[in-house]
C-alpha positions, 0 to 999 in steps of 0.5 A, spaced: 257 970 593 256 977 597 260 979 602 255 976 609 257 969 605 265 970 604 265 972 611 261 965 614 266 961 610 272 964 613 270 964 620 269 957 619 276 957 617 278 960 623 272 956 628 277 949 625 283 951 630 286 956 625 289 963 626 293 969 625 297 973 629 296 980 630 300 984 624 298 987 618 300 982 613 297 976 611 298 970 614 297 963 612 290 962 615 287 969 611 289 965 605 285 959 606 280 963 608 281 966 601 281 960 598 275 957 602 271 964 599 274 962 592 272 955 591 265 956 594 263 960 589 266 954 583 262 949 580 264 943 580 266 943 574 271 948 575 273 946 582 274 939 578 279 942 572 283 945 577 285 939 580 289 937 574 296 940 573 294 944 567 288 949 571 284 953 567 282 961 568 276 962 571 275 969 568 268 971 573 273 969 579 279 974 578 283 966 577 288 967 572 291 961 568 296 957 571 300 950 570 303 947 576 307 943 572 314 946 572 321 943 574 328 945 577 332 940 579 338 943 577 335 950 575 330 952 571 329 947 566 325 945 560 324 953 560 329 956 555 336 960 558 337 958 565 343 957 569 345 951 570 348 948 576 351 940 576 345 935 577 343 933 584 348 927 585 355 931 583 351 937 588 350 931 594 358 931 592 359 937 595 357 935 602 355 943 603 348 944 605 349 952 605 352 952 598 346 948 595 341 952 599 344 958 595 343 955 588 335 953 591 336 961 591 339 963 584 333 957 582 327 961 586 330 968 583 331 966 575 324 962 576 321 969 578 324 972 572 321 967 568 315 967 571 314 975 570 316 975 563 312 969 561 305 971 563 307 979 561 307 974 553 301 971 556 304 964 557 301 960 563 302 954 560 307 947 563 314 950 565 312 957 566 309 956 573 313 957 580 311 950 583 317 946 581 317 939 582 323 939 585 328 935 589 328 928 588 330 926 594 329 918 593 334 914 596 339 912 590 339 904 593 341 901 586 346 903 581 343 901 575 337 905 575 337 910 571 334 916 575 339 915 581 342 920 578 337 926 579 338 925 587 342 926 593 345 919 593 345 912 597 345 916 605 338 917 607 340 923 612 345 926 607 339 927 602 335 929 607 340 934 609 342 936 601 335 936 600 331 940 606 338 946 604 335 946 596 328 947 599 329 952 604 333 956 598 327 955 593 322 957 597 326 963 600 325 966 608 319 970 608 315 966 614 309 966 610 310 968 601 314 962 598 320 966 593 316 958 589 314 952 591 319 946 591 316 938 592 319 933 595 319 926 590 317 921 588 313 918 595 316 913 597 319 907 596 321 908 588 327 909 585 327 904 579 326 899 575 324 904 570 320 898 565 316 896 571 314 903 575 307 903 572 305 897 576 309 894 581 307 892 588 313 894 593 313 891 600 319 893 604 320 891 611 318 897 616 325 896 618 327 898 611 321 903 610 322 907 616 330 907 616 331 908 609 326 910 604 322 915 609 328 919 612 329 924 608 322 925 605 320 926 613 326 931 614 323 935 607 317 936 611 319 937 618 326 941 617 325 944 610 318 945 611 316 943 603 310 946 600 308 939 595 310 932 596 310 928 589 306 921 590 310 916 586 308 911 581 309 904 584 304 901 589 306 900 596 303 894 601 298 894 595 295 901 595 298 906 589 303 911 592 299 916 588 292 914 593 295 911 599 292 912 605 297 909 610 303 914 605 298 920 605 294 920 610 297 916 616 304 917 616 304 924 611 299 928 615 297 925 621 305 923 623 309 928 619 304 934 620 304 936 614 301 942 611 302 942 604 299 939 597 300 931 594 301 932 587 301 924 583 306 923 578 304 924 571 299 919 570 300 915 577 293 917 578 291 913 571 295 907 573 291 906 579 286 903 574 290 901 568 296 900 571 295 896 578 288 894 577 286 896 583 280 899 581 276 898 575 274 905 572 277 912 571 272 915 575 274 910 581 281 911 580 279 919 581 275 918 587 279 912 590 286 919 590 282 924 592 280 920 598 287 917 600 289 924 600 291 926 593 291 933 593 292 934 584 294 931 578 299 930 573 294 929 568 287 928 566 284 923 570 281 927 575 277 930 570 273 924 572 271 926 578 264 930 576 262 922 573 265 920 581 260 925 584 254 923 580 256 915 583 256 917 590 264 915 589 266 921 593 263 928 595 264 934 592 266 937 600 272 932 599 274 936 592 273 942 596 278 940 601 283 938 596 282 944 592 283 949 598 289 946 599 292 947 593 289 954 592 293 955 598 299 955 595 298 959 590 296 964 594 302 964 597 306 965 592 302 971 591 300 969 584 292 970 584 289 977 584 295 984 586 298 982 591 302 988 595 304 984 601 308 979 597 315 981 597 318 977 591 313 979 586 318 983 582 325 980 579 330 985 575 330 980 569 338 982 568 340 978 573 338 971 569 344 967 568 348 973 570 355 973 572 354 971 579 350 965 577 356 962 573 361 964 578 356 959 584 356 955 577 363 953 577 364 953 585 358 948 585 363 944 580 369 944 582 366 943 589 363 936 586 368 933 582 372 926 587 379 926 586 380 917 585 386 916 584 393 921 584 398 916 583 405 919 585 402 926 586 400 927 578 395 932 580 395 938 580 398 939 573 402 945 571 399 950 567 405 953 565 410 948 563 409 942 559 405 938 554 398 935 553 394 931 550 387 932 550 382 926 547 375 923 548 368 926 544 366 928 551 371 933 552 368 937 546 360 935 548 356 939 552 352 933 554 357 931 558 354 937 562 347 936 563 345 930 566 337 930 565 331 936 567 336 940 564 335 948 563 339 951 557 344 956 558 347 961 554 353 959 557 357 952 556 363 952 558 366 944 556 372 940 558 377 942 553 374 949 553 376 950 561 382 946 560 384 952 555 382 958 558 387 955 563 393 954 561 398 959 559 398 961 551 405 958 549 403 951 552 402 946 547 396 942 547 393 936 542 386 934 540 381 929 536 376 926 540 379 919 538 371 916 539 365 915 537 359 915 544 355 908 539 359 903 535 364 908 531 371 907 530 377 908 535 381 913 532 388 911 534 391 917 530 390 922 537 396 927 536 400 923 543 405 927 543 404 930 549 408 929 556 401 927 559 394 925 556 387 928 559 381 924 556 374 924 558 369 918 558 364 916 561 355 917 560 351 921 557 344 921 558 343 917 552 345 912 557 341 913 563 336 917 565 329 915 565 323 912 561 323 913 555 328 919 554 334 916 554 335 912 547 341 908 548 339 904 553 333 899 549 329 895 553 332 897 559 327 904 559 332 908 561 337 904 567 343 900 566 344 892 565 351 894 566 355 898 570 360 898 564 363 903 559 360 903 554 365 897 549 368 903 544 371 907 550 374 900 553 378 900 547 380 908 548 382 905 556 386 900 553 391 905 549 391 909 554 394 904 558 398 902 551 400 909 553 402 909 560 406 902 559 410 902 553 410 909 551 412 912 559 405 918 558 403 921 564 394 919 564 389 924 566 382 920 566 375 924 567 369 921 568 362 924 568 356 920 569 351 921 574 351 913 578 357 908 578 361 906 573 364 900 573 371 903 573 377 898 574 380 898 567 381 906 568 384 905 575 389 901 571 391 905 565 391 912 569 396 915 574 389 920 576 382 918 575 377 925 576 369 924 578 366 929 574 358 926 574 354 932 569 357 938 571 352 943 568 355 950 565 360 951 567 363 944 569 369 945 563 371 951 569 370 948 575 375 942 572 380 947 570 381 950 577 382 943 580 385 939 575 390 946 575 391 946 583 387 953 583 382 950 588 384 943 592 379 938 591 373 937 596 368 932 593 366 925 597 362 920 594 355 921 595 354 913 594 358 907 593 362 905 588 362 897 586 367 893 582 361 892 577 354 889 578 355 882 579 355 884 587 349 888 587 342 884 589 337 884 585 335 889 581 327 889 583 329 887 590 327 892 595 331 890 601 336 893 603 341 887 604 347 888 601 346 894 598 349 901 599 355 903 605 350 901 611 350 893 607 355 892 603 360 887 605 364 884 598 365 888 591 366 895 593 371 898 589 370 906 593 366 906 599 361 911 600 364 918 603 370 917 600 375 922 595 382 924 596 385 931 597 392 935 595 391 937 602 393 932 607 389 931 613 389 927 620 384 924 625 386 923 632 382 919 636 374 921 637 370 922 645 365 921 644 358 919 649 351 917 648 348 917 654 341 914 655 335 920 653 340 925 651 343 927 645 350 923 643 356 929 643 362 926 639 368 931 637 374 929 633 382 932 632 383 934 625 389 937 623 391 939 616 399 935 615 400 937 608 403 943 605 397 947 602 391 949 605 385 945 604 378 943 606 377 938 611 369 935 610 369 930 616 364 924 615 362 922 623 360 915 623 356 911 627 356 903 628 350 900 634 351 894 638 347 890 634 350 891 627 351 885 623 344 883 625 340 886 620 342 893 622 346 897 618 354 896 619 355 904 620 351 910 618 352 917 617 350 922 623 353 928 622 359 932 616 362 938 616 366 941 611 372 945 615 377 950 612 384 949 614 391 951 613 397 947 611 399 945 618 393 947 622 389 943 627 381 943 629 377 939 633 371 938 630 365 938 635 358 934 633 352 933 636 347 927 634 339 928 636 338 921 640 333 920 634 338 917 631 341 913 635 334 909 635 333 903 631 326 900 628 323 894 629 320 889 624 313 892 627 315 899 626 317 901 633 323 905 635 328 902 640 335 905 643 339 897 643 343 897 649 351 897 649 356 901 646 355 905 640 362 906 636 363 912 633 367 913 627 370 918 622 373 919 616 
C-alpha cells in the first residue's frame, strides 16, 4: 500500500465522525487510522489469525507477535514473580476504592516490566502480554459457586465501584496510552454452575438483568472507561453471550457507547456449535460471532472465518471492522512499531515485587480481614505477655494465600509466620498443625498449654475455584454442594470448644476461603472468629497487625453470610428471589456489610431528601465513643416505597471509609445520582415509584 492509499484509508476514517484535537501527540483517531492502513494491507488469512488470541507476526508488516491472553486478577498471574495482592473478594472487603485503584497501578507497572523483560527474550507467548483479562465484575449471586471468589461480591454498585477504581489504576491516567488494557468479565448474567456454563440458557426477568447483572458491567464502561468486555459462556434469552446481539450490540454498543474491543471466553466461541447447538458448524459459529459483535477469540474457531467468507457467511469488511478495533488497543499500548509518545514504554525492573509493593500488600490485607465475633473484648491479643498455641495446616500453607489466577512471589509470609515475627522474643508459642486438608487424622497432641489457642481453617482452592482446577470438589467442577467445612476440621472445631468449655482456653479462630462458610460450629466454640478470604503474600503480616491491635479492623462483608445452604434457592436458578441482602429474609447468620471494630462508633439520626428530578442528599452524624482511634466505613442504604413487591429490601447507594479519633465526631455527607433511585419494569423501563424513600446507615 503507497503512501496515496494510507491517506484515502484515514481520511475515510475521520470522514466516519472521528477527529483529533489540535496537539502533537497522537490521539485515539490517528490509531484507527493506523489500524485501518495496517489491515488493508493484510490478507484475509492474516486478518483471520489475528483474531484469535494467539496473533502471529506478520514480519512485511512491522506487526510483532502478541498474546492477548494474560491475567491479573490479583497481580500479574501465571507469569512467574509477581506481587500478590488478596484476591477480589477480600479487596472488595476493604470498601476502599482508592486503595484498590492503587494495586491496579503496582499490577499495570510489574506488567510493563514483565512485558519488557519478556519480549527482550523473545517471549510473545500467553501471559506475557499487557491485555489483562481482568476483573471480574459478575455479581457473586450464589455462595456455592466456585469463582464467587474471583469477584466484588453480592452488591452490583460495590462492584462496579471496586471494579471501575481497578480499572482506572491499570489502565493508568494518560488520556490516550493504556499503562495496560484491563477487561471487564464475564458478560453477562453468568456466574455458575461451573458443570453446566458451556450450555446453559439463561432467561432473567429484565427487572433482574437491569438491576443486577448489568450495573456493574455498564459503570466499567462508562466510569472506568474499560478497554475489553469479556463475553461469557452461557447463552442469554437464547443468543450465545460470546455472540449476542442484544448483549453486544444493543446494550454494549449502542446504550453504553462502548468504544472498546469483545473478546469470548475461551472456547465460547465453540461452544456456539458444540455446546448450545445454535448453529451447526464451525464456520457458522465464526461468523454468527463476528457479526453479533464479537471482536477476538480465546481459541481457535475464528480460524474458521476464511471458509465463512468463501460461504457468504460473513464479509471480509466485517473482519475488518473487528480487527480495526482490536488492532486499536495495541496501539494504545504503544506496543506496534517504536512508539516515542507512549509515556509508559519503559519500566525499572527493580521495582517488581519491591518493597513498596509488599507494604500496599499487607495494607490490602489487613484492610480486608472481618472482624466476627470479639466475644468480651479478646482481641486484640498482647504480643507481649502471655501464651499461645497456634494449630491448623492452613496457619503454615501458602495456599491458604492464593485464591485462584494467582501469581508467585518471592515473598510469602503465612499465618504462623506473622503471628511470629509479631510477638516479643520471650512469648512462648506452640505449633503442629493437628489436621490433614482430606480424610487424614486429627491429631489431639497439639501442644494446648497456651493461655489462648489460635487456629486457622477454612478453604483452599482445592475446594472451590473453577472447572476443572479445583480437585476436591468432584462433580461439582469446581462449586460447592455444601457451605460446610470440610468434615476433619469439624472435628478440630470440636476440640477447640473441648477446649474453651472444660479447659478455660481462650479460641482465636481465622478463616480463610474466598465465599461463605457455613460458619455456626466456629462461633460456638471461639471467643473471636476473624474473616481472613485468601490474603495474598502478605496476609500472615496483615493478620499480625490486626490480630495484634497494630491496626484496627476496617473490613465488611462484601456478601451475605447464610447459616448454610438449605436457605438459599436453587443453585441454577437466576432470579434474584431470596438471594443476597436485597432478597434474603430467613437464615442469614451475618448480613452483607457487616464487620466489628475495636473502635467503637455511633450513628445519629440521618436527613435525608430525595426530591423528584434531583439528585438524593442524605447526611449522617458519626461519632467514634470508643477508646482508640479508628475508621469508621459508613454504608448509606436505601429502602423504596415499594419494597416487599418484588423489589429490593434495601440497596447500597453510597460508603465511605472515615478516619476518626477516639471520641471525635463527623457528619458524613452523600450525594445519590437520582439514577439510582429508578426502578426497572418488567418491560425494561425505568421508573422513579412515588412515596417516601428510606434512607438508612450502618
Amino acid at each position: 500500500m503507497n503512501r496515496t492509499t494510507i491517506a484515502i484509508v484515514a481520511a475515510a476514517v475521520l470522514a466516519a465522525g472521528f477527529e483529533c484535537a489540535a496537539g502533537d501527540r497522537p490521539c485515539v483517531d490517528d490509531f484507527r487510522a493506523k489500524a485501518a492502513a495496517l489491515v488493508a494491507q493484510m490478507t484475509l488469512e492474516e486478518k483471520v489469525a489475528q483474531l484469535q488470541n494467539h496473533a502471529p507476526a506478520i514480519d512485511r508488516l512491522g506487526l510483532p507477535a502478541y498474546d492477548l491472553w494474560s491475567e491479573a486478577l490479583h497481580g500479574v498471574a501465571r507469569n512467574g514473580r509477581a506481587t500478590v495482592f488478596p484476591e477480589p473478594i477480600g479487596m472488595a472487603a476493604t470498601f476502599d476504592p482508592e486503595l484498590i485503584k492503587q494495586v491496579g497501578e503496582v499490577i499495570a507497572e510489574e506488567g510493563r516490566i514483565k512485558y519488557f523483560e519478556c519480549s527482550s527474550k523473545g517471549w510473545r507467548g500467553q501471559n506475557a502480554g499487557l491485555t489483562f483479562w481482568s476483573p471480574n465484575v459478575n455479581i457473586f449471586r450464589d455462595p456455592r459457586w466456585g469463582r464467587g471468589m474471583e469477584t466484588w461480591g453480592e452488591d452490583p454498585f460495590l462492584t462496579g465501584t471496586m471494579g471501575s477504581a481497578f480499572i482506572r489504576g491499570v489502565q493508568g491516567d494518560d488520556p490516550v496510552y493504556l499503562k495496560a488494557a484491563a477487561c471487564a468479565k464475564h458478560y453477562a448474567v453468568h456466574s455458575g454452575p461451573e458443570r453446566l456454563r458451556h450450555g446453559f440458557d439463561v432467561h432473567p426477568s429484565k427487572k433482574d438483568l437491569y438491576e443486577t447483572y448489568l450495573p456493574a458491567f455498564e459503570m466499567c464502561v462508562k466510569e472506568g472507561n474499560v478497554e475489553a468486555v469479556m463475553g461469557a459462556y452461557n447463552r442469554v434469552y437464547g443468543e450465545s453471550a460470546s455472540a449476542s446481539s442484544f448483549l453486544l450490540k444493543e446494550i454494549l454498543r449502542e446504550k453504553w457507547g462502548f468504544q472498546g474491543h469483545v473478546v469470548s471466553d475461551c472456547g465460547a466461541v465453540c461452544d456456539i456449535w458444540s455446546g448450545h447447538h445454535i448453529v451447526d458448524t464451525p464456520p457458522e459459529a465464526a461468523a454468527l460471532a463476528i457479526k453479533n459483535g464479537l471482536t477476538v477469540e480465546c481459541g481457535n474457531c475464528m480460524a474458521n472465518l476464511v471458509k465463512a467468507v468463501e460461504l457468504e457467511l460473513v464479509t471480509e469488511a466485517e473482519i475488518d471492522q473487528a480487527l480495526v478495533q482490536l488492532l486499536i488497543t495495541r496501539y494504545k499500548l504503544g506496543i506496534i512499531g517504536d512508539d516515542p509518545d507512549c509515556p509508559y514504554n519503559s519500566a525499572d525492573p527493580a521495582n517488581l515485587c519491591c518493597a513498596e509493593h509488599r507494604a500496599l500488600a499487607r495494607k490490602v490485607a489487613r484492610e480486608s480481614m472481618v472482624l466476627l465475633k470479639n466475644e468480651n473484648g479478646i482481641l486484640p491479643l498482647n504480643p507481649h505477655d502471655g501464651t499461645y498455641s497456634i494449630c491448623g495446616a492452613g496457619s503454615t500453607d501458602i495456599y491458604t494465600l492464593f485464591g485462584n489466577y494467582y501469581g508467585l512471589s518471592d515473598h510469602y509470609v503465612s499465618y504462623l509466620e506473622g503471628i511470629m515475627g509479631a510477638v516479643d522474643p520471650g512469648i512462648l508459642v506452640g505449633f503442629a498443625a493437628g489436621y490433614l486438608y482430606g480424610d487424614g487424622g486429627f491429631n489431639t497432641n497439639v501442644p494446648w498449654d497456651g493461655n489462648t489457642i489460635i487456629a486457622v481453617v477454612g478453604n483452599t482452592n482445592a475446594f472451590e475455584g473453577e472447572e476443572g482446577e479445583s480437585i476436591a470438589t468432584g462433580p461439582m467442577n469446581g462449586d460447592r454442594a455444601t457451605l460446610s467445612l470440610p468434615a476433619k476440621q469439624l472435628e478440630v472445631i470440636a476440640h477447640l470448644k473441648w477446649q474453651r468449655e472444660e479447659c478455660g482456653k481462650k479460641v482465636v479462630v481465622v478463616v480463610t476461603g474466598g465465599s461463605p462458610i457455613a460458619l455456626q460450629p466456629v462461633l460456638d466454640a471461639a471467643d473471636a472468629v476473624i474473616f481472613a478470604w485468601y490474603a495474598g503474600e502478605e496476609g500472615g503480616n496483615g493478620l499480625a497487625d490486626v490480630l495484634f491491635g497494630k491496626e484496627d479492623f476496617t473490613g465488611r462483608l462484601p456478601i451475605t453470610f447464610p447459616v448454610d445452604e438449605s436457605y438459599l434457592p436453587p443453585f441454577e436458578d437466576y432470579s434474584m428471589a431470596g438471594r443476597g441482602y436485597r432478597y434474603m429474609t430467613d437464615g442469614i447468620l451475618f448480613p452483607f456489610g457487616y464487620g466489628l471494630s475495636y473502635a467503637k462508633f455511633e450513628y445519629g439520626e440521618i436527613e435525608a431528601s430525595a426530591p423528584k428530578g434531583a439528585d438524593a442528599k442524605a447526611s449522617v452524624p458519626v461519632a467514634n465513643t470508643g477508646d482508640r482511634d479508628g475508621t469508621a466505613v459508613v454504608q448509606l442504604y436505601v429502602s423504596t416505597p415499594n419494597a416487599g413487591k418484588g423489589h429490593p429490601i434495601k440497596q447500597l447507594v453510597g460508603f465511605k471509609r472515615v478516619p476518626l479519633k477516639a471520641g471525635e465526631k463527623t457528619t458524613v455527607e452523600f450525594t445519590v445520582p437520582e439514577s439510582r433511585l429508578t426502578e426497572v419494569q418488567e418491560d425494561g423501563s425505568r421508573i422513579r415509584p412515588d412515596g417516601e424513600f428510606k434512607f438508612s446507615a450502618m
